[in-house]
ChimeraX commands (.cxc) that place a marker at each C-alpha (Angstrom):
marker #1 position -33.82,-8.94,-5.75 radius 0.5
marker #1 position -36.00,-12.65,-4.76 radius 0.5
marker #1 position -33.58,-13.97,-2.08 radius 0.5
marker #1 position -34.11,-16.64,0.78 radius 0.5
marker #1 position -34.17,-16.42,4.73 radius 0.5
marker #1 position -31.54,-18.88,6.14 radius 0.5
marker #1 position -30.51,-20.04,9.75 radius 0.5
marker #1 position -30.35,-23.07,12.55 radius 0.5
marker #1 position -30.54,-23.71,15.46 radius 0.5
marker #1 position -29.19,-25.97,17.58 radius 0.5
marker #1 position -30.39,-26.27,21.84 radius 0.5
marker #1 position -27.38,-26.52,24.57 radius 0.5
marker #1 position -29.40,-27.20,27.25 radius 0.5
marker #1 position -32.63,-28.84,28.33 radius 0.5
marker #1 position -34.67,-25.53,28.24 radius 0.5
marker #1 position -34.92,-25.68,23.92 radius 0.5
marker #1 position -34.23,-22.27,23.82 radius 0.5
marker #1 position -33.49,-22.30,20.19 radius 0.5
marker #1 position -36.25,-24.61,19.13 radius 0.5
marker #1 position -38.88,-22.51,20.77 radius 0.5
marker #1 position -37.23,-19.71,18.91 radius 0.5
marker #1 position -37.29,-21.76,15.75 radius 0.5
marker #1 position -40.94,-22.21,16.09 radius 0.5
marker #1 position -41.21,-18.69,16.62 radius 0.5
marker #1 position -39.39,-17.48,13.74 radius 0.5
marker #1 position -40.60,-20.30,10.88 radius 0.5
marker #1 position -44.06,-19.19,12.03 radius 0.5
marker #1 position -43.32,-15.44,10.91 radius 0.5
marker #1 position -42.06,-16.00,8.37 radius 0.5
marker #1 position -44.79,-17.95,6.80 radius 0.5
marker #1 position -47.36,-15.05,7.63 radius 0.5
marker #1 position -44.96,-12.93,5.85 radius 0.5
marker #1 position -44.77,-15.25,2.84 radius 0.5
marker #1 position -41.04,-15.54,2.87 radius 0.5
marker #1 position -39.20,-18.07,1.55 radius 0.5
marker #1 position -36.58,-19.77,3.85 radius 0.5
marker #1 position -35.12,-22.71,4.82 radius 0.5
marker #1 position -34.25,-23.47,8.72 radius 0.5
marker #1 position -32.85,-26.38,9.95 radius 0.5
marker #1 position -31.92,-28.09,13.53 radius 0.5
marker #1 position -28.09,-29.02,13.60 radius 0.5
marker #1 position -26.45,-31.19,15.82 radius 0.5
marker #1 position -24.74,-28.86,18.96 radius 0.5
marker #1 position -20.90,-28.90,19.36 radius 0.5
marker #1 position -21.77,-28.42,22.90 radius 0.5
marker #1 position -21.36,-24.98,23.28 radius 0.5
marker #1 position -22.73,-21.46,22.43 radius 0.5
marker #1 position -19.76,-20.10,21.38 radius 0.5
marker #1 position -19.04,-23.26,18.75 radius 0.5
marker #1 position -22.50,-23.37,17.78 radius 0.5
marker #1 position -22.03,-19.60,16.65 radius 0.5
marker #1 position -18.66,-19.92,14.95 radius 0.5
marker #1 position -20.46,-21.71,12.62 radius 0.5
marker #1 position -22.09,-19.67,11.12 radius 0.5
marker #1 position -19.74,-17.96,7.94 radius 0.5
marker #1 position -19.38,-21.54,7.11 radius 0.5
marker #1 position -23.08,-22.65,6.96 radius 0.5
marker #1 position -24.11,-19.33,4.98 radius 0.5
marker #1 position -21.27,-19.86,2.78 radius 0.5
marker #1 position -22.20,-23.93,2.01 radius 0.5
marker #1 position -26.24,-22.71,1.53 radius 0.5
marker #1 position -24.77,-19.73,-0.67 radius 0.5
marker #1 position -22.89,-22.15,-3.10 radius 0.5
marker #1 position -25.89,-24.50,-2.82 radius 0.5
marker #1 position -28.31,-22.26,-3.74 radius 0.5
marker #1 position -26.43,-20.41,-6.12 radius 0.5
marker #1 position -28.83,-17.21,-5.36 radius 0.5
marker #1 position -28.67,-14.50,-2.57 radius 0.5
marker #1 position -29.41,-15.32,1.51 radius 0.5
marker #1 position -30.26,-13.60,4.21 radius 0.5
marker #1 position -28.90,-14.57,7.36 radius 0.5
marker #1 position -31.69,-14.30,10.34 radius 0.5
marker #1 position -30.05,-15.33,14.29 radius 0.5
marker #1 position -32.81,-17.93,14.84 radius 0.5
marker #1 position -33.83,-15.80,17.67 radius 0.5
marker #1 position -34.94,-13.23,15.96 radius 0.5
marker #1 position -38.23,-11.37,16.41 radius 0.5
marker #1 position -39.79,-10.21,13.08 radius 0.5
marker #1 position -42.16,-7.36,13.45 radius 0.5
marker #1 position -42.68,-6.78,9.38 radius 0.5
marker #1 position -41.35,-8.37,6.31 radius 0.5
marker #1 position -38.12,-7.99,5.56 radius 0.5
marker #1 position -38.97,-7.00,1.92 radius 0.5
marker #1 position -36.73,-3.64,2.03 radius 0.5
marker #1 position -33.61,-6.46,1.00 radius 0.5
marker #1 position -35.63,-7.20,-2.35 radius 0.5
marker #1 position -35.17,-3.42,-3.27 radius 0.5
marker #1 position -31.28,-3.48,-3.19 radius 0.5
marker #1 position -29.20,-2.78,-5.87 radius 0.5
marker #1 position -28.41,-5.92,-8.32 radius 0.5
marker #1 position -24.37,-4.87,-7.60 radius 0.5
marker #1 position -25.01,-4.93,-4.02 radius 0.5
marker #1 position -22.43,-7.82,-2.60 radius 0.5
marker #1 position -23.41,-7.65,0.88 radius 0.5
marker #1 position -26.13,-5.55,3.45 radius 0.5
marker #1 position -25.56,-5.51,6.67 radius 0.5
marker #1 position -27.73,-3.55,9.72 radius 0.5
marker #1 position -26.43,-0.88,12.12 radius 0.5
marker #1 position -27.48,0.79,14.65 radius 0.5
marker #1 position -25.94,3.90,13.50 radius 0.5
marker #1 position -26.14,4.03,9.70 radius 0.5
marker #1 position -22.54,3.58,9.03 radius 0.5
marker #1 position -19.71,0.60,10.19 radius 0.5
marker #1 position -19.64,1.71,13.80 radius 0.5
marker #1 position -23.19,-0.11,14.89 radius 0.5
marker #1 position -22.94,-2.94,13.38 radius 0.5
marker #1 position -25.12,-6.25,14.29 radius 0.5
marker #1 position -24.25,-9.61,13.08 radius 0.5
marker #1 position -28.05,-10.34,11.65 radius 0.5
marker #1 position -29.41,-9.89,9.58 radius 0.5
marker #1 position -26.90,-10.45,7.02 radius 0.5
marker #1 position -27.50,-10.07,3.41 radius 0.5
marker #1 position -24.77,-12.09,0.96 radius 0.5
marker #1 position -25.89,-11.70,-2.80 radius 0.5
marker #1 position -24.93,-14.89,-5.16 radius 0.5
marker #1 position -21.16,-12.82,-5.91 radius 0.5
marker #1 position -17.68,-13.77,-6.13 radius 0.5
marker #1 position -17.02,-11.10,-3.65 radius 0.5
marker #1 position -19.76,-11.94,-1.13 radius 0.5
marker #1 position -17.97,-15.24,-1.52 radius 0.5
marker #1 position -14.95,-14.17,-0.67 radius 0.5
marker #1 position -15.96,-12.27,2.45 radius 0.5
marker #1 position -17.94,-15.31,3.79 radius 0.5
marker #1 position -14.04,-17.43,3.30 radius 0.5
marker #1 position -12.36,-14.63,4.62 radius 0.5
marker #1 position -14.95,-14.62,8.04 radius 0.5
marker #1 position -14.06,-18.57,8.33 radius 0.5
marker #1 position -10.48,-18.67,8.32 radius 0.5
marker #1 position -10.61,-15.59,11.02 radius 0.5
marker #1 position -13.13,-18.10,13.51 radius 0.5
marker #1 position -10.89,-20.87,12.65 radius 0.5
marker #1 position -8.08,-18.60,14.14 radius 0.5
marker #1 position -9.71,-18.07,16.80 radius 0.5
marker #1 position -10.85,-21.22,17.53 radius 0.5
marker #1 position -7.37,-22.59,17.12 radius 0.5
marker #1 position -5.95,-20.06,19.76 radius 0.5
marker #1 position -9.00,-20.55,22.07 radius 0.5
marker #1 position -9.88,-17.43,21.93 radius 0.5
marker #1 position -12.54,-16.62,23.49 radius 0.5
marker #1 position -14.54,-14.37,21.13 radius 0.5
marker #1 position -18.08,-15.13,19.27 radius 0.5
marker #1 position -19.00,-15.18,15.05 radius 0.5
marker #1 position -19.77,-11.38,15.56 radius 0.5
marker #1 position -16.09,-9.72,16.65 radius 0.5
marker #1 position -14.43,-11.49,13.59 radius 0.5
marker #1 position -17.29,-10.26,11.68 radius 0.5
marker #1 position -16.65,-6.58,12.75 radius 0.5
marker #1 position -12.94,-6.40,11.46 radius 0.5
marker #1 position -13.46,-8.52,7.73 radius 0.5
marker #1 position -16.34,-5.57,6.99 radius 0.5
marker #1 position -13.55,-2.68,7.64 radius 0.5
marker #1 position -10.73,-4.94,5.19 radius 0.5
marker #1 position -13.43,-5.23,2.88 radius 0.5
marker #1 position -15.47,-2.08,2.95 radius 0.5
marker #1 position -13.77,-0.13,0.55 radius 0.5
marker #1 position -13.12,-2.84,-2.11 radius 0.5
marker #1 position -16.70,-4.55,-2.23 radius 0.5
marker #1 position -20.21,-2.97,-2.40 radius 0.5
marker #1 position -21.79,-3.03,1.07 radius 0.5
marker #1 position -25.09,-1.55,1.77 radius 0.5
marker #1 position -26.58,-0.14,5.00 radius 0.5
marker #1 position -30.19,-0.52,6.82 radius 0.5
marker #1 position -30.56,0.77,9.45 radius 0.5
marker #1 position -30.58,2.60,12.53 radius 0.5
marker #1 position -34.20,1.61,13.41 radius 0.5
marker #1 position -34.30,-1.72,10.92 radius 0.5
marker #1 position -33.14,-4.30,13.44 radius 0.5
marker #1 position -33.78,-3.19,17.36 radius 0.5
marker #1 position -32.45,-4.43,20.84 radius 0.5
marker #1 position -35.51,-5.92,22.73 radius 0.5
marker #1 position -36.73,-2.93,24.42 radius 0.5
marker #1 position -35.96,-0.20,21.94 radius 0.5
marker #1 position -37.78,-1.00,19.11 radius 0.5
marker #1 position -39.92,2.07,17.15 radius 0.5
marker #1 position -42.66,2.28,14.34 radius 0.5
marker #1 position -40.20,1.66,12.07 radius 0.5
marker #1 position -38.31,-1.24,12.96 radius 0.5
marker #1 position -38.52,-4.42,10.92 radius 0.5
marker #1 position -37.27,-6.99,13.60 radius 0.5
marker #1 position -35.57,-7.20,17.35 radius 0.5
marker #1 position -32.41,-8.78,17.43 radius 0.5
marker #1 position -32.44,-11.77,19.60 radius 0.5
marker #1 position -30.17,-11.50,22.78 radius 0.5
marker #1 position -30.43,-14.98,23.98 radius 0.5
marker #1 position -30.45,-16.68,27.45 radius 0.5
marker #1 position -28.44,-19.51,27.68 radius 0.5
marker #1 position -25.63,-20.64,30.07 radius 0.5
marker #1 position -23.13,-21.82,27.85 radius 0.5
marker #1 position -23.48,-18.32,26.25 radius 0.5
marker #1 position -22.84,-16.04,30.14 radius 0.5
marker #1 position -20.01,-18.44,30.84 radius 0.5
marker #1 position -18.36,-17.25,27.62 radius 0.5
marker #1 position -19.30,-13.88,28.34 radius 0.5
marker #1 position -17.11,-13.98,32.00 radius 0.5
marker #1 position -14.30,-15.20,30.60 radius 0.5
marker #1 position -14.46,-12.37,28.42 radius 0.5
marker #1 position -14.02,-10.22,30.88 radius 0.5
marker #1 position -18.14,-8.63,31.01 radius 0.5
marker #1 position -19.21,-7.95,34.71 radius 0.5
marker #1 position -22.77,-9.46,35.43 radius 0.5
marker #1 position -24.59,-6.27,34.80 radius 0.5
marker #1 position -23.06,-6.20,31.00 radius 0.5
marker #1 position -23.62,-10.36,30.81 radius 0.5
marker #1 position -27.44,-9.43,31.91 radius 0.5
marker #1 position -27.64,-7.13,29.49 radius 0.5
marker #1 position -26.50,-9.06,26.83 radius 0.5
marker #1 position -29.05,-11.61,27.36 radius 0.5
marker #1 position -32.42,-10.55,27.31 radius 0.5
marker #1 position -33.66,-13.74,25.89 radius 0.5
marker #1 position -37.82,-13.34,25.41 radius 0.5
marker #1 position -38.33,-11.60,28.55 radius 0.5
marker #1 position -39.43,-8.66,26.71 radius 0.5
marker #1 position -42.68,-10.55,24.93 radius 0.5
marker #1 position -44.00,-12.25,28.39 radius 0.5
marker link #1:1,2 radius 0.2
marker link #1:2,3 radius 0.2
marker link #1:3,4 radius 0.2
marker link #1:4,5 radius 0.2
marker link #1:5,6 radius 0.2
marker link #1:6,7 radius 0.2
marker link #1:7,8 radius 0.2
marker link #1:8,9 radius 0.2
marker link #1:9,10 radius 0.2
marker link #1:10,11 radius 0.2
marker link #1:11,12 radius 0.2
marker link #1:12,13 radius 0.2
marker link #1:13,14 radius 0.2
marker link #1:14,15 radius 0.2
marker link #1:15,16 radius 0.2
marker link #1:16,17 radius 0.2
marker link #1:17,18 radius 0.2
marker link #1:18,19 radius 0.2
marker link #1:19,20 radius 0.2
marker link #1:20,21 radius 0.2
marker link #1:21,22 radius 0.2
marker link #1:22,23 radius 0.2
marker link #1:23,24 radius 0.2
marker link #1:24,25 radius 0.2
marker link #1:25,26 radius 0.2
marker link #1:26,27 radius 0.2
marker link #1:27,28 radius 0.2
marker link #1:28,29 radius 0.2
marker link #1:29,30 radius 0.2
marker link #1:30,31 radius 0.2
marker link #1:31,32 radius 0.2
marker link #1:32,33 radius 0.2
marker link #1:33,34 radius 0.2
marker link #1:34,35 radius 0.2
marker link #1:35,36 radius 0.2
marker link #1:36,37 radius 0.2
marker link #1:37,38 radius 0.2
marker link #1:38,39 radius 0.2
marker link #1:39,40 radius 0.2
marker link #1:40,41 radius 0.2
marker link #1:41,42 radius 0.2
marker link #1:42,43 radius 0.2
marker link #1:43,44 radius 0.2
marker link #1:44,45 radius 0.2
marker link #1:45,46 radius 0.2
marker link #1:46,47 radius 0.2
marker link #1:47,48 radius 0.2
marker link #1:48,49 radius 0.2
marker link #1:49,50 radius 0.2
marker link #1:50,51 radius 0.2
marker link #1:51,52 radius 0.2
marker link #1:52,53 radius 0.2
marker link #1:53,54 radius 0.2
marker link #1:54,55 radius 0.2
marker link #1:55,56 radius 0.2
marker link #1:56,57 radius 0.2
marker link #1:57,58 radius 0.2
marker link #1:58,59 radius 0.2
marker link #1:59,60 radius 0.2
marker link #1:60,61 radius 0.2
marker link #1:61,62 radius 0.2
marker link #1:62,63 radius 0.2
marker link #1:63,64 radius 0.2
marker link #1:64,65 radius 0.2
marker link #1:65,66 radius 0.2
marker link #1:66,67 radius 0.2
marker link #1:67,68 radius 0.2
marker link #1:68,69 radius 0.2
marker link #1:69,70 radius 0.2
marker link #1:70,71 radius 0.2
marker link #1:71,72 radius 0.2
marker link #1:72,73 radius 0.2
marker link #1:73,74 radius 0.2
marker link #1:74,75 radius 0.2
marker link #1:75,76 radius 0.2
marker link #1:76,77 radius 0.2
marker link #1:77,78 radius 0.2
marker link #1:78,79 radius 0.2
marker link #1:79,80 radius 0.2
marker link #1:80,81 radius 0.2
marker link #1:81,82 radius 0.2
marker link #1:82,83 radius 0.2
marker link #1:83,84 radius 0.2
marker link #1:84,85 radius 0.2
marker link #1:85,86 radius 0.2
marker link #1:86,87 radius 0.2
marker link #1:87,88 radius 0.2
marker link #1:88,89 radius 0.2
marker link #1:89,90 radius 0.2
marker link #1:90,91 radius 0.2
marker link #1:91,92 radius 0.2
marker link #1:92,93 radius 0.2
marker link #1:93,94 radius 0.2
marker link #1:94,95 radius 0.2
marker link #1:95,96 radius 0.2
marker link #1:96,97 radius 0.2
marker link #1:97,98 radius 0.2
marker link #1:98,99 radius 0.2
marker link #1:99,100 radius 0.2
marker link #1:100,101 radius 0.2
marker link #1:101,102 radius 0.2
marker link #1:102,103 radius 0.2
marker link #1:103,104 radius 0.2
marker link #1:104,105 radius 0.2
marker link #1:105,106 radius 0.2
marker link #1:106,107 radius 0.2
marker link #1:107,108 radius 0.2
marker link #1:108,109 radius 0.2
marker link #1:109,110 radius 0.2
marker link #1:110,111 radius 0.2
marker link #1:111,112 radius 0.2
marker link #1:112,113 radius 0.2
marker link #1:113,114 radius 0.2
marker link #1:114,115 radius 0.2
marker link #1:115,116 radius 0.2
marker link #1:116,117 radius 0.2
marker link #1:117,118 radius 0.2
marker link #1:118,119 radius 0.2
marker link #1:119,120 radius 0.2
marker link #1:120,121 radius 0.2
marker link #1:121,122 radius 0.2
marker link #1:122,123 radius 0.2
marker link #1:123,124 radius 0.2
marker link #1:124,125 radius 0.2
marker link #1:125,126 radius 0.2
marker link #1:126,127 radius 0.2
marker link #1:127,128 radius 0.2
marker link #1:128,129 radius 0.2
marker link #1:129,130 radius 0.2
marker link #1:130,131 radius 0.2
marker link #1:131,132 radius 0.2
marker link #1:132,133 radius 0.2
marker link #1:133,134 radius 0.2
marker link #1:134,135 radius 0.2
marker link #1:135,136 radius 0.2
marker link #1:136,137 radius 0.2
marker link #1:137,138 radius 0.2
marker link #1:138,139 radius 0.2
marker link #1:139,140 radius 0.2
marker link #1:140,141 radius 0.2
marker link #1:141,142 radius 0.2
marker link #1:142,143 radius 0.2
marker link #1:143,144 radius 0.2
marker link #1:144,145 radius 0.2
marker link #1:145,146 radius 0.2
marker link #1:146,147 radius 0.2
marker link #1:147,148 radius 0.2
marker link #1:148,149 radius 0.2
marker link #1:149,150 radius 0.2
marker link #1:150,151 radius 0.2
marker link #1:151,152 radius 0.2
marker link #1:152,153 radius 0.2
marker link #1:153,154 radius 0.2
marker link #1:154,155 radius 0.2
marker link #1:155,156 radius 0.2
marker link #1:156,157 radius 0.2
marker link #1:157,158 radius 0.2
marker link #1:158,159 radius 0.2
marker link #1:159,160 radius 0.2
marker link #1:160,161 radius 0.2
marker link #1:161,162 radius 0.2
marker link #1:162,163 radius 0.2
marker link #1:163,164 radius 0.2
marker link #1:164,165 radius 0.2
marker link #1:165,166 radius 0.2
marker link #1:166,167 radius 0.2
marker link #1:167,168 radius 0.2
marker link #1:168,169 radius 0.2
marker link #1:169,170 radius 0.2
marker link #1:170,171 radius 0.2
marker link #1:171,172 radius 0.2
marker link #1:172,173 radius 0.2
marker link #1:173,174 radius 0.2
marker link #1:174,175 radius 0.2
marker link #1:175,176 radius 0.2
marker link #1:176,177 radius 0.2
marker link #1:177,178 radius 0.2
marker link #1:178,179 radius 0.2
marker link #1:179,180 radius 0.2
marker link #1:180,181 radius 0.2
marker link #1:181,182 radius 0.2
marker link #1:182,183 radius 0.2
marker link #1:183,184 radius 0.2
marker link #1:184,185 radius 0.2
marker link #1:185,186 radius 0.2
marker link #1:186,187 radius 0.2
marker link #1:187,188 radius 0.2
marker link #1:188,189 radius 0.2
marker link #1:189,190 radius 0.2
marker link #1:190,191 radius 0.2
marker link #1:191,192 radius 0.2
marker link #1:192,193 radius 0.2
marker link #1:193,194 radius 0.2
marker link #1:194,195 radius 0.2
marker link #1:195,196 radius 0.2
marker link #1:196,197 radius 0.2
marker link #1:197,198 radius 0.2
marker link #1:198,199 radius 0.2
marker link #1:199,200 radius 0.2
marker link #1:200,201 radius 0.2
marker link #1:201,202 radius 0.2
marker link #1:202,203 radius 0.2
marker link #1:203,204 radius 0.2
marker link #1:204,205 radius 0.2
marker link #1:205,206 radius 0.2
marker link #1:206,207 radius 0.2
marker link #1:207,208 radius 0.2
marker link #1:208,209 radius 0.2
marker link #1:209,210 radius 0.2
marker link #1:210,211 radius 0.2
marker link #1:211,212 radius 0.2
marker link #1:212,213 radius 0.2
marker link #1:213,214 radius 0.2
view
């Protein structure tokens, strides 16, 4: 199944983060030969409203397109080609990684959405529960939304697995993983994190950023 690589990024602070990643990522991609299209977007200003954006862009490309996505966090580190999406299943509405081959380690990229009504209507579905959020300022990310739509829609739509080694943390990745999922380093993003509740040793933990390629 031909599908394209999608994401943006957009930099909070003076250190471009995000654009170094882009550069990064675009860079990969073209050694793998895979089709994508990445774009800057203007920041709201914050890491957690630059992320709840996210159902909403991959559901405008997905209409645009008319033809399936996949998802990549612009931080992402690709180690191989990502080809093992091409070999899915023409039903398949959506593929998702974990890091324990079922629903319980689940990671917010990569994120597969094939060109179907019902990929469609889990990307809507994803939207309205940010756009809760965001109404009730709660503070919670695109992923913890994310993690709750898959169970409601798990048993009605046709969801496919890779995983556990496909997409790594920085640090743990094997012979067999395709990509380490970026963990970024930002401010905006720790700040969120403490009002969340993390202690520092969690909020460190959760932000690797590109320590692990110096």
């Amino acid at each position: 199944m031909n599908y394209k690589v999608i994401s943006y990024f957009c930099d909070i602070d003076d250190s471009l983060y995000y654009t170094k990643c882009s550069i990064d990522l675009i860079k990969s991609l073209e050694n793998f030969n895979v089709d994508y299209d990445i774009k800057e977007i203007e920041s709201l200003g914050s890491y957690k409203l630059n992320c709840s954006r996210k159902p909403k862009y991959i559901l405008d490309k997905l209409e645009m397109e008319n033809s399936p996505l996949l998802w990549l966090d612009i931080d992402t580190v690709l180690l191989k080609s990502p080809k093992d999406f091409e070999n899915l299943p023409h039903e398949t509405d959506v593929a998702i990684s974990t890091s324990m081959s079922d629903i319980r380690g689940i990671k917010a990229s990569p994120l597969f959405f094939n060109n179907t009504e019902n990929a469609k209507n889990f990307l809507c579905q994803w939207v309205e529960a940010i756009e809760h959020n965001l109404k009730g300022d709660i503070e919670l990310f695109d992923h913890e939304p994310l993690f709750g739509i898959i169970q409601e829609f798990l048993p009605h739509i046709n969801i496919k697995f890779v995983g556990p080694d496909y997409c790594a943390w920085p640090g743990q990745e094997t012979e067999s993983t395709v990509m380490i999922m970026g963990l970024s380093d930002v401010d905006s993003k720790k700040e969120s994190l403490r009002k969340m509740g993390m202690t520092e040793d969690v909020i460190e933990w959760q932000s690797v950023g590109r320590k692990n390629e110096d």
